[in-house]
N, C-alpha and C positions, 0 to 999 in steps of 0.2 A: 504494500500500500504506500507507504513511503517513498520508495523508487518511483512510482508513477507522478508523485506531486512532485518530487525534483525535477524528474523529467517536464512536465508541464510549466514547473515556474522556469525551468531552463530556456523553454519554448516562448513564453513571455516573453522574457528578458531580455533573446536574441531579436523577436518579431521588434519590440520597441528600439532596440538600436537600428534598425535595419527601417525603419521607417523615414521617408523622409523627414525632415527639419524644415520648419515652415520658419525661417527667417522675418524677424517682427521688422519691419518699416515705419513704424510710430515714431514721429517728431517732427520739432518744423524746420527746413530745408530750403536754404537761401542759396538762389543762384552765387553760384563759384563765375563774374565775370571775369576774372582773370585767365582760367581756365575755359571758358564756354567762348565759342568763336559764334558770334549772334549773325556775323554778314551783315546782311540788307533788312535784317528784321526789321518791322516797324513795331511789331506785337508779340512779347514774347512773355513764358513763365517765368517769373522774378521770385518768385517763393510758391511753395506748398508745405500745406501743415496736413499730415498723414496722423491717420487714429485707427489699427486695427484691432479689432475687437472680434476673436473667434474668425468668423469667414465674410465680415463687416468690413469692407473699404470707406473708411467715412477721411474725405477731402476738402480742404479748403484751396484752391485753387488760384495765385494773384498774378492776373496778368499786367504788363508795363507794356507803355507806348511810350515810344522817345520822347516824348516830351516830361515821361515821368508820372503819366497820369494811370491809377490802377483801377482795375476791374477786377473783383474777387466773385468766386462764387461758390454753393457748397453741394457738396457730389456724397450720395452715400450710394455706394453696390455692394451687392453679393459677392463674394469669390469665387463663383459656383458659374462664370460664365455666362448668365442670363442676363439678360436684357434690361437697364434701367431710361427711363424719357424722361427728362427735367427740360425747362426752356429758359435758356440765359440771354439776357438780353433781348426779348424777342427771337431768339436764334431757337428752335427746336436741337433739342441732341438726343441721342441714343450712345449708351455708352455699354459694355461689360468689361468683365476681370474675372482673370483666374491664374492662380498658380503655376506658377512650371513643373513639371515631373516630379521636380527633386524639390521641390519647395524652396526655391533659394532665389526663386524673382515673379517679379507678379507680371503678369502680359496684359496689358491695356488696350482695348480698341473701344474707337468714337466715331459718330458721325454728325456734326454738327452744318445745319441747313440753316445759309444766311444769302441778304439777297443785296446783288449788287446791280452794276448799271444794266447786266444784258438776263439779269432775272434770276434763279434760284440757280446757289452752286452749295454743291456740299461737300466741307471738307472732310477727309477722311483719314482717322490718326490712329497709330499702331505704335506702343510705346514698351519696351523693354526697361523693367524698372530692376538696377542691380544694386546689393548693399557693399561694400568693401570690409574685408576681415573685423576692421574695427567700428565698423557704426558711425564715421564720420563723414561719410559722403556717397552721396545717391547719385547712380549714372542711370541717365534716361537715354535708353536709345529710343530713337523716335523716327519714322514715315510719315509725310504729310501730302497728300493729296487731293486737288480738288481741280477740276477744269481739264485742263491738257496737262497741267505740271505737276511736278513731282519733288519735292526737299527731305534729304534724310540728313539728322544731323543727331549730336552728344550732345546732350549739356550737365551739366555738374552743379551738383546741388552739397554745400555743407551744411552739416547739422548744427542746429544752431543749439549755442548753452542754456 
């Protein structure tokens, strides 16, 4: 009888090391301009405050226009890849989130529908969110697409104290 429960908590034991590691992303996250090569931006992510809570993506989101002027907005999804619709700015979006295999980055897709001089275009964002060893800094890989064109770029976010 004894032997069979060793074996079984053995079996635990290994199953929980052998499980992924869901790497927490909780904190807020100031763009790294030194490090982030912004281009031509006119509009970009200046900070995000990240809150994960179980399989809860809860975002504060602050975007900067050159001039300095910010739009924040706030994002809660699932991790679970399903479908959330919030409307910012008058802009409808669809966004989800889920995990990587190994629980070590979260993959982000959006589709945010705004309208310009020749009528609805909708941008389309694919983000690779990665933590570094120590917890100091968030690399967003990102795709951005709407129209004919196409921007893939880094930016680098530290964690703020």
């Amino acid at each position: 009888m004894s032997r069979i429960l060793v074996i079984s908590l053995l079996c635990l034991v290994v199953g929980a090391l052998a499980a992924p590691k869901k790497v927490d992303f909780t904190g807020v996250w100031t763009l790294d301009r030194e490090k982030t090569s912004l281009g031509d931006s006119q509009l970009f992510m200046a900070k995000i405050d990240v809150t994960v809570k179980g399989d809860s993506l809860l975002t504060t989101r602050t975007y900067e226009n050159e001039w300095g002027e910010t739009y924040p907005f706030d994002e809660n999804l699932k991790m679970d890849g399903s479908t959330h619709e919030i409307t910012i700015y008058d802009m409808p979006r669809k966004a989800a989130a889920h995990r990587s295999e190994n629980g070590e980055n979260i993959l982000f897709e959006s589709t945010t529908t705004f309208y310009g001089d020749s009528g609805e275009i909708d941008l389309v964002t694919k983000e690779k969110w990665i933590l570094d060893t120590n917890k100091k800094m968030l690399t967003i890989e990102s795709e951005n697409a709407w129209a004919d064109e196409e921007l893939k770029g880094v930016l680098y976010y530290k964690k703020s104290e």
